[in-house]
C-alpha positions as protocol buffer text, in pm:
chain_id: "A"
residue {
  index: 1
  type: UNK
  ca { x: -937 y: -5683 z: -571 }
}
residue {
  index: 2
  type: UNK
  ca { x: -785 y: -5571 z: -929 }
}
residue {
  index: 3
  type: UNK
  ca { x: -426 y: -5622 z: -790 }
}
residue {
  index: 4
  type: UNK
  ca { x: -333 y: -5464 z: -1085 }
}
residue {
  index: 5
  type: UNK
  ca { x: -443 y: -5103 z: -998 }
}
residue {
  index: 6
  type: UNK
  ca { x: -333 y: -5194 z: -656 }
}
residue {
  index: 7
  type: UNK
  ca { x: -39 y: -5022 z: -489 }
}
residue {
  index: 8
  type: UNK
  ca { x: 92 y: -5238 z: -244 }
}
residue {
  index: 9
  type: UNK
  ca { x: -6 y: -5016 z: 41 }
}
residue {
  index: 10
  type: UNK
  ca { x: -390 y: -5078 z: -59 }
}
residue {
  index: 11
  type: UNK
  ca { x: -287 y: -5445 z: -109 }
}
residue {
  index: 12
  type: UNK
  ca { x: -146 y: -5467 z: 242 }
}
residue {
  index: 13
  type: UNK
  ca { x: -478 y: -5289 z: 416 }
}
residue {
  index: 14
  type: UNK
  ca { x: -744 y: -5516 z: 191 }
}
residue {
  index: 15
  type: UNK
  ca { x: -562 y: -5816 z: 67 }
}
residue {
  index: 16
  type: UNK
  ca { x: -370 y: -6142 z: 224 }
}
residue {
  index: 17
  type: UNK
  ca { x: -34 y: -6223 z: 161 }
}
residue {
  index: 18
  type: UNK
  ca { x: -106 y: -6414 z: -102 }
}
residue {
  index: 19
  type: UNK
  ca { x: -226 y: -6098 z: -311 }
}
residue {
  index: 20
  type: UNK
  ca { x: 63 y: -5945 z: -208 }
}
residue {
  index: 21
  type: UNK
  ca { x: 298 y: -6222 z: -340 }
}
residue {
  index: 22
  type: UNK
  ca { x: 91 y: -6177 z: -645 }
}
residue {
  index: 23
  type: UNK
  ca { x: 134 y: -5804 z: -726 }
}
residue {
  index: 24
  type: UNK
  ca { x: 520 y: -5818 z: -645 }
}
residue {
  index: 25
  type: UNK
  ca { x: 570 y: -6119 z: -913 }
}
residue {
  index: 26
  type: UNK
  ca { x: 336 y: -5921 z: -1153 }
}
residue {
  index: 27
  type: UNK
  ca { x: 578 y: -5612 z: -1134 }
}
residue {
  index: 28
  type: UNK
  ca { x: 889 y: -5853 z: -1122 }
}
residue {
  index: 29
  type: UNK
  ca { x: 1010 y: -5711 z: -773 }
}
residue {
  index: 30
  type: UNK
  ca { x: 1157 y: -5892 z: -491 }
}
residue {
  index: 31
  type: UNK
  ca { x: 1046 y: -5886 z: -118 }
}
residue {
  index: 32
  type: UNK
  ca { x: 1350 y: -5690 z: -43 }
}
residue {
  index: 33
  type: UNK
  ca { x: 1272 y: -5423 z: -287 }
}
residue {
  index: 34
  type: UNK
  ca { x: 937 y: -5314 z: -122 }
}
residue {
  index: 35
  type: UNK
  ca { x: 940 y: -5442 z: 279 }
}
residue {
  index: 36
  type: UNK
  ca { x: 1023 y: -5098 z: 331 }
}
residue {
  index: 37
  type: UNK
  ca { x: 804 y: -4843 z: 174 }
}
residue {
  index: 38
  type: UNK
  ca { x: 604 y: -4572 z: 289 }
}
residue {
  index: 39
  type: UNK
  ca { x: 320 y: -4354 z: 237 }
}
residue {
  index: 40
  type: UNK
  ca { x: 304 y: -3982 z: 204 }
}
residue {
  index: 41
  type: UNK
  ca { x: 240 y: -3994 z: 609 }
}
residue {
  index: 42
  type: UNK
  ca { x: 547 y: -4172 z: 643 }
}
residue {
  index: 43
  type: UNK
  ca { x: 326 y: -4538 z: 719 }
}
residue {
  index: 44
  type: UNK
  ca { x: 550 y: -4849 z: 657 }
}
residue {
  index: 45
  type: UNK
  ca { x: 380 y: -5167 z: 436 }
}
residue {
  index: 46
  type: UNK
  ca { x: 465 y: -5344 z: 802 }
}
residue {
  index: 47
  type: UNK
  ca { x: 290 y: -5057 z: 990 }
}
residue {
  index: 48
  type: UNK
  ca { x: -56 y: -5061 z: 729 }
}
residue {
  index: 49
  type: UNK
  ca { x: -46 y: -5460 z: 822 }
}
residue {
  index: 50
  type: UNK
  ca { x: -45 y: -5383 z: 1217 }
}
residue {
  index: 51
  type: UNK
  ca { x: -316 y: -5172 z: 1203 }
}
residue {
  index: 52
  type: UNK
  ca { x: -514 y: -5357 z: 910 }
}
residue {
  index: 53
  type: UNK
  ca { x: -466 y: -5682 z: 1181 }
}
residue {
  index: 54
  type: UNK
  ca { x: -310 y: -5861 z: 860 }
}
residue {
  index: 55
  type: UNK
  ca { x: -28 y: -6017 z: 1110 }
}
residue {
  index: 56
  type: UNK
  ca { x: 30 y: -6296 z: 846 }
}
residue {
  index: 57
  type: UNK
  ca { x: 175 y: -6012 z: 618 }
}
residue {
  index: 58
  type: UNK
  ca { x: 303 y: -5837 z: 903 }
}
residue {
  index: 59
  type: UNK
  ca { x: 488 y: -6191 z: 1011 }
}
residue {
  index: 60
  type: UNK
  ca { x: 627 y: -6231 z: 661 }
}
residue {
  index: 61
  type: UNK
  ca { x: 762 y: -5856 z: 637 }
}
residue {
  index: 62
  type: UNK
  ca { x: 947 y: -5921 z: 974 }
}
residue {
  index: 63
  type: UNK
  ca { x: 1100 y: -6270 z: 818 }
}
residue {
  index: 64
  type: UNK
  ca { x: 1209 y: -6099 z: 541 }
}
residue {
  index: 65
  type: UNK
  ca { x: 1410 y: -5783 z: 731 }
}
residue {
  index: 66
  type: UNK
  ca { x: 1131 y: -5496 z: 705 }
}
residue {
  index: 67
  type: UNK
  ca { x: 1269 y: -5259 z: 887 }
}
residue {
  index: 68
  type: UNK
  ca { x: 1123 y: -5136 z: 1227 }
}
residue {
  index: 69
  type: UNK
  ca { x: 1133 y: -4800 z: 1477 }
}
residue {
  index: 70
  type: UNK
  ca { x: 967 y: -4654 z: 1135 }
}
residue {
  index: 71
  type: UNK
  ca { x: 851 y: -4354 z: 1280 }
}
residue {
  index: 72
  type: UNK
  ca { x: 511 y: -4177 z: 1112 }
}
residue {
  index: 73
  type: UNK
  ca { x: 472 y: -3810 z: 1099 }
}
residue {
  index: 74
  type: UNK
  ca { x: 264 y: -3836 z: 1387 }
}
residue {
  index: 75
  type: UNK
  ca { x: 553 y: -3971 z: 1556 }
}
residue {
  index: 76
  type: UNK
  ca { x: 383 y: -4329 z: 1616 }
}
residue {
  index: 77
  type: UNK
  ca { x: 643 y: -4653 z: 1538 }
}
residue {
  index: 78
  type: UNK
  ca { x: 511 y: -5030 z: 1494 }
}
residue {
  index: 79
  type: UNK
  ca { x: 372 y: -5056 z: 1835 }
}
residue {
  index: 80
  type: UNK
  ca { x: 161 y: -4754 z: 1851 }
}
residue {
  index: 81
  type: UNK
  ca { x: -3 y: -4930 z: 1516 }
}
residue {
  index: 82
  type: UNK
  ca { x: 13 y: -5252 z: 1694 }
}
residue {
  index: 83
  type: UNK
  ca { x: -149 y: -5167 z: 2039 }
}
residue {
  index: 84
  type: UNK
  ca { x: -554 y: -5165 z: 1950 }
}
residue {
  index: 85
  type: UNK
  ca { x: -492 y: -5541 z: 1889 }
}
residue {
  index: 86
  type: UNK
  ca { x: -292 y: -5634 z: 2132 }
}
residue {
  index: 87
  type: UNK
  ca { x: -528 y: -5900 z: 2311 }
}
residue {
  index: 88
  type: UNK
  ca { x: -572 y: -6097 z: 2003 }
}
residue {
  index: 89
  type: UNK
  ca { x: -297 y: -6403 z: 2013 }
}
residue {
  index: 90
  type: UNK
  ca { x: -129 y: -6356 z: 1677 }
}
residue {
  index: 91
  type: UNK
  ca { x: -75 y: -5947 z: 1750 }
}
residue {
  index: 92
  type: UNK
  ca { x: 118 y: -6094 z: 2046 }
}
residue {
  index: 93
  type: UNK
  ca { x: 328 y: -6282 z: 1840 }
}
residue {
  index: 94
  type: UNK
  ca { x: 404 y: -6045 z: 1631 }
}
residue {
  index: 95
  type: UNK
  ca { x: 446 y: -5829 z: 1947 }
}
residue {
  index: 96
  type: UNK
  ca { x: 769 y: -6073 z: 2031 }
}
residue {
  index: 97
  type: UNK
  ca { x: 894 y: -6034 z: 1718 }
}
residue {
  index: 98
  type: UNK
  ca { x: 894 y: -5683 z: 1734 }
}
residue {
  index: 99
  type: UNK
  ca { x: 1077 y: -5677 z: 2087 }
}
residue {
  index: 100
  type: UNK
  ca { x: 1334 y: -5901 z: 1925 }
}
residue {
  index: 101
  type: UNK
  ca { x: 1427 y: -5690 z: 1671 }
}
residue {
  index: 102
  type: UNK
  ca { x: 1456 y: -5394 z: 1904 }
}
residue {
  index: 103
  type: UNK
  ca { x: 1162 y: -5198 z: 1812 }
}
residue {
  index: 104
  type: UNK
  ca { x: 1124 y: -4884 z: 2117 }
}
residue {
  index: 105
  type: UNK
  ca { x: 862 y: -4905 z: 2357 }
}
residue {
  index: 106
  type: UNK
  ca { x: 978 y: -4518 z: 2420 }
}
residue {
  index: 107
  type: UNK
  ca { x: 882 y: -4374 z: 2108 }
}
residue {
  index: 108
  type: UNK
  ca { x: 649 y: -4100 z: 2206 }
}
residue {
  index: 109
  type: UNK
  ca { x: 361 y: -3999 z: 1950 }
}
residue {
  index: 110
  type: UNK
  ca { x: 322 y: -3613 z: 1916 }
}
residue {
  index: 111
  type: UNK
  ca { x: -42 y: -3570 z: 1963 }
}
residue {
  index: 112
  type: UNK
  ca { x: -29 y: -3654 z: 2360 }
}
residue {
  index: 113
  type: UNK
  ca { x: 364 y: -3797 z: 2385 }
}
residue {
  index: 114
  type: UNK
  ca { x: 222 y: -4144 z: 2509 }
}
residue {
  index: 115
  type: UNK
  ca { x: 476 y: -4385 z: 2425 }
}
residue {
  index: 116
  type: UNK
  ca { x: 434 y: -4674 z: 2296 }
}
residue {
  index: 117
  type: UNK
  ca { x: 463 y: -4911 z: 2569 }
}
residue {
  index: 118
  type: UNK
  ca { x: 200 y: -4657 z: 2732 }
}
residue {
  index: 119
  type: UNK
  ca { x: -88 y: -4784 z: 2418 }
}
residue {
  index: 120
  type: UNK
  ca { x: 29 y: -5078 z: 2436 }
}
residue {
  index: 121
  type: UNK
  ca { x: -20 y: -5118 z: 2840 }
}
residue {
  index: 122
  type: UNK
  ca { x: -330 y: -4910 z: 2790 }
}
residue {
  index: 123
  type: UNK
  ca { x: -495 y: -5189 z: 2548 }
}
residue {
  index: 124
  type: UNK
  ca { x: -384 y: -5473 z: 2750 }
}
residue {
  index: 125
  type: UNK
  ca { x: -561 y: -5377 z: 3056 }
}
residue {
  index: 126
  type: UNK
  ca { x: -900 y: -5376 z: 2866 }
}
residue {
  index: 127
  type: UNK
  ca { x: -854 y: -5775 z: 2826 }
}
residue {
  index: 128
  type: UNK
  ca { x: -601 y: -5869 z: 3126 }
}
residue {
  index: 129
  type: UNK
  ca { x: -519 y: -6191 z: 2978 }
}
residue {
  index: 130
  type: UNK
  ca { x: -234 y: -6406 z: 3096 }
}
residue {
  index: 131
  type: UNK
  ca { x: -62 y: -6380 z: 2750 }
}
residue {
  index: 132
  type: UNK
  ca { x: -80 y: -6008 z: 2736 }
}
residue {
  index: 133
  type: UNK
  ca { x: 34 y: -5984 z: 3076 }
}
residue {
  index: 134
  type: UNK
  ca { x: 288 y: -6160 z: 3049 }
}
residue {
  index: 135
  type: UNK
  ca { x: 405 y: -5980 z: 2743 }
}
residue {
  index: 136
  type: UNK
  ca { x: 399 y: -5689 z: 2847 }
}
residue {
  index: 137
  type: UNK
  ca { x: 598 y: -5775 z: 3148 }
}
residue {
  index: 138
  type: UNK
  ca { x: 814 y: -5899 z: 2887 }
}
């Protein structure tokens, strides 16, 4: 990837956190200075990680006080991004973190007004594990 010509939402979706590191010390900018952008469809760098299943970006974002209940224009927060991948162990970690730091389970997207603790029940059925169980229980 030319990181150069990369914004960082592009980074984010294709790259590791590594890249990412990369492109912010090539523009001279600090964590804090870009953990929360968003795209023209209101997406957070933390949201384009959830759904891009790039939870070691994602994990670093959180660490370094992205900011969550980012709401898109489709009216889906981190969750909503975060539910297809819900059975896979490090989305549930992420998952925790995202509890902890208060992120709504009631935000309701606008095409059908599921919440998110709807998709993200919805998605955890399809694997039943014990870990996904027990998080959303959680």
């Amino acid at each position: 990837m030319n990181l150069e010509k990369a914004d960082y939402g592009t980074i984010v979706k294709f790259g590791t956190l590594k890249d990412l590191q990369e492109k912010m010390k090539q523009k001279k900018e600090d964590i804090s200075e870009i953990a929360n952008l968003t795209d023209d469809s209101g997406m957070s760098l933390l949201e384009k990680s959830l759904v891009s299943r790039k939870f070691e970006i994602s994990k670093y974002l959180l660490d370094n006080n992205a900011k969550v209940n980012i709401v898109s224009k489709e009216g889906n927060n981190e969750f909503h991004f975060l539910a297809p991948n819900i059975n896979c162990n490090e989305a549930l970690e992420i998952g925790k973190l995202l509890l902890r730091k208060g992120t709504s389970v009631m935000q309701k997207e606008m095409k059908y007004g599921n919440t998110a603790f709807f998709s993200l029940c919805l998605e955890a059925f399809k694997g039943r594990s014990e870990c996904t169980m027990e998080f959303i229980e959680e």
